[in-house]
Each structure stands twice: as C-alpha cells, then as structure tokens.
C-alpha positions as CSV (number, residue, x, y, z in Angstrom):
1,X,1.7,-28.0,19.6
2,X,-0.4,-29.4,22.4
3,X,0.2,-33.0,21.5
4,X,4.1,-32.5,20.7
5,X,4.3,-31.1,23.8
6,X,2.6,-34.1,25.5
7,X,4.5,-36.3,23.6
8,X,7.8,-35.0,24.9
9,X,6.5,-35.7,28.3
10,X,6.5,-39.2,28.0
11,X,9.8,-40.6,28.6
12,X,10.2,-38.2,31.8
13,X,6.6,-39.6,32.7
14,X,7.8,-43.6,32.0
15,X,11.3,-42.7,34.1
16,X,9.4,-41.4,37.1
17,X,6.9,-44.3,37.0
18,X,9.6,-46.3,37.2
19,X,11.4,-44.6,40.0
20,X,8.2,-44.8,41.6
21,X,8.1,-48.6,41.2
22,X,11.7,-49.0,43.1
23,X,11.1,-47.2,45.4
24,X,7.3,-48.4,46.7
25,X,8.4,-52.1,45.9
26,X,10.4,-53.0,49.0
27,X,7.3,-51.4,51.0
28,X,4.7,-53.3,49.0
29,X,6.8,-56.4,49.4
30,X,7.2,-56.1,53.3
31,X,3.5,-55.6,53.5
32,X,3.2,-59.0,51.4
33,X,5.1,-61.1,53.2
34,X,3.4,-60.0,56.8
35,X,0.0,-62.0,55.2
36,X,1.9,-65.4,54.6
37,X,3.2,-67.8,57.0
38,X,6.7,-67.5,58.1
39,X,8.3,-70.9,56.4
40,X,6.7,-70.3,53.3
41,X,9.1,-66.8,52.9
42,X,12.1,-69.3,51.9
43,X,9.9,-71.0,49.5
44,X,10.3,-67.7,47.1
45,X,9.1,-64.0,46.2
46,X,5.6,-63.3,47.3
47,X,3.9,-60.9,45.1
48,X,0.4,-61.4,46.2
49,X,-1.4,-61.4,49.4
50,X,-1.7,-64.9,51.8
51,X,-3.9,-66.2,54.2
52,X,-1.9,-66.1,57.2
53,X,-2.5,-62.3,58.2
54,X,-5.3,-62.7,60.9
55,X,-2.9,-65.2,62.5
56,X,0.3,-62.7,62.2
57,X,-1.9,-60.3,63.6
58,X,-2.8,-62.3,66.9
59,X,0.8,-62.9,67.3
60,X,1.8,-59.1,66.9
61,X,-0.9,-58.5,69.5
62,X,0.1,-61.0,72.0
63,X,3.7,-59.7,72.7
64,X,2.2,-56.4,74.2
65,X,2.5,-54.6,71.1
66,X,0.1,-51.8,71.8
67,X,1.9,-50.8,74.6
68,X,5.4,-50.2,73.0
69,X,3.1,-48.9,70.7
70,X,2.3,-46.1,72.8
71,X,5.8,-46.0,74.2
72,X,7.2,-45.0,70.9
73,X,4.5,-41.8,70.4
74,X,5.1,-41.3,73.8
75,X,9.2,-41.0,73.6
76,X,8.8,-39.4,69.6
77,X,6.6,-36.6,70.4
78,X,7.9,-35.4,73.9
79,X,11.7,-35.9,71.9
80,X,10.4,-34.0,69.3
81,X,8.7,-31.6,70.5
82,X,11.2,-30.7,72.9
83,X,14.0,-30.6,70.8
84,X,12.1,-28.6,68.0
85,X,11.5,-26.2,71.0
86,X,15.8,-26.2,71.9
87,X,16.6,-25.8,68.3
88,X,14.1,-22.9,67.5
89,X,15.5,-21.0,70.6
90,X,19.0,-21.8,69.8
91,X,19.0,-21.4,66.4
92,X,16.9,-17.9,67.1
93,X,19.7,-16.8,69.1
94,X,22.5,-17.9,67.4
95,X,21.0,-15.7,64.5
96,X,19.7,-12.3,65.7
97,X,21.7,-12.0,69.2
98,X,25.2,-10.5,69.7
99,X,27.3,-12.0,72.7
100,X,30.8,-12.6,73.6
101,X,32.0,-15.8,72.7
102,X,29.2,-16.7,70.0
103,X,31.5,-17.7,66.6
104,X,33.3,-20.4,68.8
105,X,30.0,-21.7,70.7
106,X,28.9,-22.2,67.0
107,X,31.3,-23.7,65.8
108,X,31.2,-26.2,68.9
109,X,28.1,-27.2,68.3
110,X,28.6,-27.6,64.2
111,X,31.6,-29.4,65.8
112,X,29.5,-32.0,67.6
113,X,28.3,-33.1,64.4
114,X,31.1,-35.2,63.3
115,X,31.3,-37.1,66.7
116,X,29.4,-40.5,66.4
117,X,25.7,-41.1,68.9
118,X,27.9,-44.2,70.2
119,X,30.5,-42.0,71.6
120,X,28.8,-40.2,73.8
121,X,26.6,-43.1,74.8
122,X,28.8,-44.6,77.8
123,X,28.6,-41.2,79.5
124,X,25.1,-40.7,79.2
125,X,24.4,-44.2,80.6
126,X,26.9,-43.1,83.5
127,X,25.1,-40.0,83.8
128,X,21.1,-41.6,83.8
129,X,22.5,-44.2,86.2
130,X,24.1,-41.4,88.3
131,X,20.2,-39.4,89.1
132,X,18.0,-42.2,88.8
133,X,16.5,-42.5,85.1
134,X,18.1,-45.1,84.0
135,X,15.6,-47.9,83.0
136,X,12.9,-45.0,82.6
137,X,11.7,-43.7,79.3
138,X,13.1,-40.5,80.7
139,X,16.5,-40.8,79.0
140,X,15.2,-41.7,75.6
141,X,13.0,-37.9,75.4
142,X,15.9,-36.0,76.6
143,X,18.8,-38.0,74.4
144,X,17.6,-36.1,71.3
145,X,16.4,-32.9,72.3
146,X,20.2,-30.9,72.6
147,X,20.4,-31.7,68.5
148,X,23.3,-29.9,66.6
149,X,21.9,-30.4,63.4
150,X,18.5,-29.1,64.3
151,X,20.4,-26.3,66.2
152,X,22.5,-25.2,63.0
153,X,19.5,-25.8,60.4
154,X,17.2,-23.2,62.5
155,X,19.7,-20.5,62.6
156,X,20.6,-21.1,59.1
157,X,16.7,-20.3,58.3
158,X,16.0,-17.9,60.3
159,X,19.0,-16.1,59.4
160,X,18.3,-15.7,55.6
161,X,14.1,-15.6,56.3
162,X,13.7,-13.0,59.2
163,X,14.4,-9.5,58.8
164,X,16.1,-7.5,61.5
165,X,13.4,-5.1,61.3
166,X,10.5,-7.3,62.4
167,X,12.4,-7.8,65.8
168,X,12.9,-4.2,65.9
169,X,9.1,-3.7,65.4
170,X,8.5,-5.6,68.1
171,X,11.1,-4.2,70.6
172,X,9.1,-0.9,69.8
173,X,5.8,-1.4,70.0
174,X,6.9,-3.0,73.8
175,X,6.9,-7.1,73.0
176,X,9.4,-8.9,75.3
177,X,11.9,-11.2,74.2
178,X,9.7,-14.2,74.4
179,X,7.1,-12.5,72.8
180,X,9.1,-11.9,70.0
181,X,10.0,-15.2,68.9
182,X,6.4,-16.8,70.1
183,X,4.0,-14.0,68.0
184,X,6.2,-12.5,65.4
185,X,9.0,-15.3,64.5
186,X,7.5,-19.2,64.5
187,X,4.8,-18.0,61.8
188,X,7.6,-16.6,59.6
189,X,9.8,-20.0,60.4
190,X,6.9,-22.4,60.0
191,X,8.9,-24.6,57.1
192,X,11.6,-25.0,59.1
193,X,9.9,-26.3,61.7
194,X,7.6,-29.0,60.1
195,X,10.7,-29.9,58.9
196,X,12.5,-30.6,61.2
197,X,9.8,-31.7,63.1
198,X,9.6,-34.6,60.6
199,X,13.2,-35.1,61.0
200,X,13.3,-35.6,64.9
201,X,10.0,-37.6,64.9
202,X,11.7,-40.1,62.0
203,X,14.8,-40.1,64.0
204,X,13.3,-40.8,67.4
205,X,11.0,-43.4,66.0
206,X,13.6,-45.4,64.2
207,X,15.9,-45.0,67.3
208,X,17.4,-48.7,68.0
209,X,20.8,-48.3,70.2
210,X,19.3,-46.0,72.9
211,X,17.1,-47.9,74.1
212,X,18.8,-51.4,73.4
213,X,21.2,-49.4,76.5
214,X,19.4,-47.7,78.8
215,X,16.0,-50.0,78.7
216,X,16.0,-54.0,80.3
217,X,12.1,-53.6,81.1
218,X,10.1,-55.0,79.0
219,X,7.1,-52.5,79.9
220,X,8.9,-49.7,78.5
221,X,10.4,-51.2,75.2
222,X,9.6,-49.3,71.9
223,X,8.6,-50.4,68.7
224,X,12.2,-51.7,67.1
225,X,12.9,-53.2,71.0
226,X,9.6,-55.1,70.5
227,X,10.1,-56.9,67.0
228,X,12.7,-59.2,68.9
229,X,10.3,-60.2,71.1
230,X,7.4,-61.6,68.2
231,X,7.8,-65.3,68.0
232,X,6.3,-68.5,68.7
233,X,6.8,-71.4,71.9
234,X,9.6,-73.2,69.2
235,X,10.0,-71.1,66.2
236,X,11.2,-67.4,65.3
237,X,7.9,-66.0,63.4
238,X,9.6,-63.9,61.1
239,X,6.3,-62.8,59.2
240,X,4.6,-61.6,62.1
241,X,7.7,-59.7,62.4
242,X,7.6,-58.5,59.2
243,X,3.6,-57.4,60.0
244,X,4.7,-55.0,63.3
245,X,7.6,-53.4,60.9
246,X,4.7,-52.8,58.4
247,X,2.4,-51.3,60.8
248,X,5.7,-49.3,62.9
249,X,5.3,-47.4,59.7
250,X,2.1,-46.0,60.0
251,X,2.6,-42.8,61.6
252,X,5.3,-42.0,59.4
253,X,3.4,-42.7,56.1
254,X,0.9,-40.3,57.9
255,X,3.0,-37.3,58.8
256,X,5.2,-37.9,55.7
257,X,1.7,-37.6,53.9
258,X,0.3,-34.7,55.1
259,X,4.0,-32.9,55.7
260,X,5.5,-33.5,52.3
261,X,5.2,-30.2,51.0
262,X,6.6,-28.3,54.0
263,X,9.3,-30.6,54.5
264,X,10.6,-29.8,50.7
265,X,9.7,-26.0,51.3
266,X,11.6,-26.4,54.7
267,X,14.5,-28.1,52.7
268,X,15.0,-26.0,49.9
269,X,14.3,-22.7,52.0
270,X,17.3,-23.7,54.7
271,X,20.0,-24.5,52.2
272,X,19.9,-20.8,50.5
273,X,21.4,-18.3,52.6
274,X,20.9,-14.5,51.8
C-alpha cells in the first residue's frame, strides 16, 4: 500500500519540480549573466557562471550603490511600517467602531482602489512642492502609507478573527482604547500583518515612478533610480546592471524566506469572512 501510494505521488512530484524550474530559471539566469561581460550577453544563453563578476562588482560599487542601498531600507521600512501602522488602525476601526457616516467612508476608500498611482501623482508633486519636501526622501515614506488596500484587507481580518467579546473584556477590566488594540488585538491579527507587511515592503522597494518624479538628486536615488546610472566612460554595462538587479533582491529573498508561511496564513485567513 505504501509503495502504491508513493507511486501515485510521482507525477504531482515531476509537475511541481517543474513548476519549480520555471519559475527559479529567470532568477538563476539573471544571476548568470551578472558574472559575464556585457557584450558577450548578445553572443547567446549563459547557463554557467563567467569570469567577469569581480569586475561587475567594482562597477556596481562605483556608482554609489551602497548608498541608494541604504536609501531603499530607509524609504521601505519607514513606508512600511508606517502604513502597516494606518492600515491596522483603520482597518480596526472600520471593523469594531460604530459612527455616522462609516458605510460611505468605506466604500470611499475601497473606491480609491480603482483610481491609477499616476492619477494622483501631479497633485502630490504640487502638494510636496507646496511645504518643502519635494527632492527629499520625505515624500517617498509618506506616498504609501494612506493604502486602501491595506486599509480594506485589515478590516476584512480583523472582522472575521476578533471577537467582540475580547474588546468588551478589555473595556471591563479598565484598558483604554489604545490599550486595546496594542495588548489584546495585534497578537490575535499577527497574519495579517506579516502580510501585509511583506506586501508594502515589496511594493515600496520595487517603487519606480515616485521617485523618477519627486527625486533629481542623485544622493537620494533608490535602488531602481540607481540601475540607470551603472555604466562605463563609452559603453552601457548592461551586466553590471544585471548584477545590482540581482543583489536589489536580497532583502526580499530574505523576508520572503523567513515570512512565507505567515504571508499564506495571512492570505488565506483574510479572504474568508465569518
């Protein structure tokens, strides 16, 4: 029985090993092509590591790379801390409070979801220009922290995974408001957060059109800002290139890595309601 049982496991086995393969070729492939010298990508696929990495990496490093190195953690973590912070407060009330007007704020804000980042962009330029920040790393924090999605996802979780009667617990035994939520609701919403933590800090990292707008310093470019910048005197060095994209996924492969589970608890936990 054992062995018709492993036997039947096979071809789902051989179908996810394949999957696998598709999906981790294109990163395998990128990492590749960072260790061979930039003319000798036209001359076909490179399936096996070259000699030109240590000279890659000196070019990375010479365009300041560290620093919008730590631009980018800078601007993903205050973003996404910040607007895990908004969306768990939101969310929280959006959930378990009772005031006038609250169905058509909602819907407002699930509203906002259909309207494209690029249409609100002119007016936030406008408005970053208007007190200062503009050319700052300022805007790029704040532009993701009032997030409809995460706003909609934490009241959708905390409205089918907190009891009423944990809040009431609390009220009785004298907690304040903010007591409430700090002590008694973010341990019960803990999924929901790593995952949307993960979200924001993918979103913020990969974020390419704000700061194209709002940054012309050099000093305060981030990581996909900076991979414009990597070439030679007389050439475009589009392996080097290829190297920083490589290593601009490191953190990600890290918290993906040690988040996976919670984000796919997180998931499945938000989209059932009741």
């Amino acid at each position: 029985m054992r062995k018709t049982s492993w036997i039947r496991k096979i071809p789902m086995c051989l179908f996810m090993l394949v999957l696998s393969v598709c999906a981790l070729l294109p990163f395998y492939m990128m990492i590749i092509m960072g260790t061979h010298y930039s003319e000798d990508l036209y001359t076909g696929v490179k399936l096996f590591f070259g000699k030109y990495f240590v000279q890659n990496f000196h070019a990375v490093m010479r365009q300041n790379f560290l620093l919008y190195y730590a631009n980018s953690l800078i601007v993903a973590c205050c973003n996404t801390i910040g607007g895990l912070l908004v969306s768990a407060l939101a969310g929280y009330a959006f959930a378990k409070y009772d005031f006038k007007g609250k169905k058509l704020l909602f819907a407002v804000v699930v509203a906002t979801l259909a309207i494209p980042q690029q249409l609100g962009l002119v007016g936030f330029v406008m408005e970053m220009r208007w007190i200062g920040m503009n050319n700052t790393l300022f805007p790029l924090i704040v532009s993701g922290m009032a997030n409809a999605f995460g706003v909609f996802w934490m009241r959708q979780f905390i409205e089918s995974s907190v009891p009423d009667e944990i809040i009431e617990s609390g009220r009785v035994d004298g907690c304040k408001e903010f007591g409430i939520f700090f002590r008694l609701i973010m341990p019960i919403i803990k999924p929901a957060l790593i995952t949307i933590f993960l979200l924001f800090f993918l979103w913020s990292w990969n974020n390419y059109m704000t700061p194209l707008v709002m940054i012309s310093d050099q000093k305060y470019y981030t990581i996909p800002l900076s991979i414009a910048l990597i070439s030679s005197e007389y050439r475009t060095d589009y392996a080097a290139r290829i190297l920083a994209l490589s290593m601009g996924t490191i953190p990600i492969l890290i918290l993906f890595a040690f988040g996976s589970k919670h984000l796919i608890r997180g998931l499945v936990a938000g989209s059932v309601k009741g």
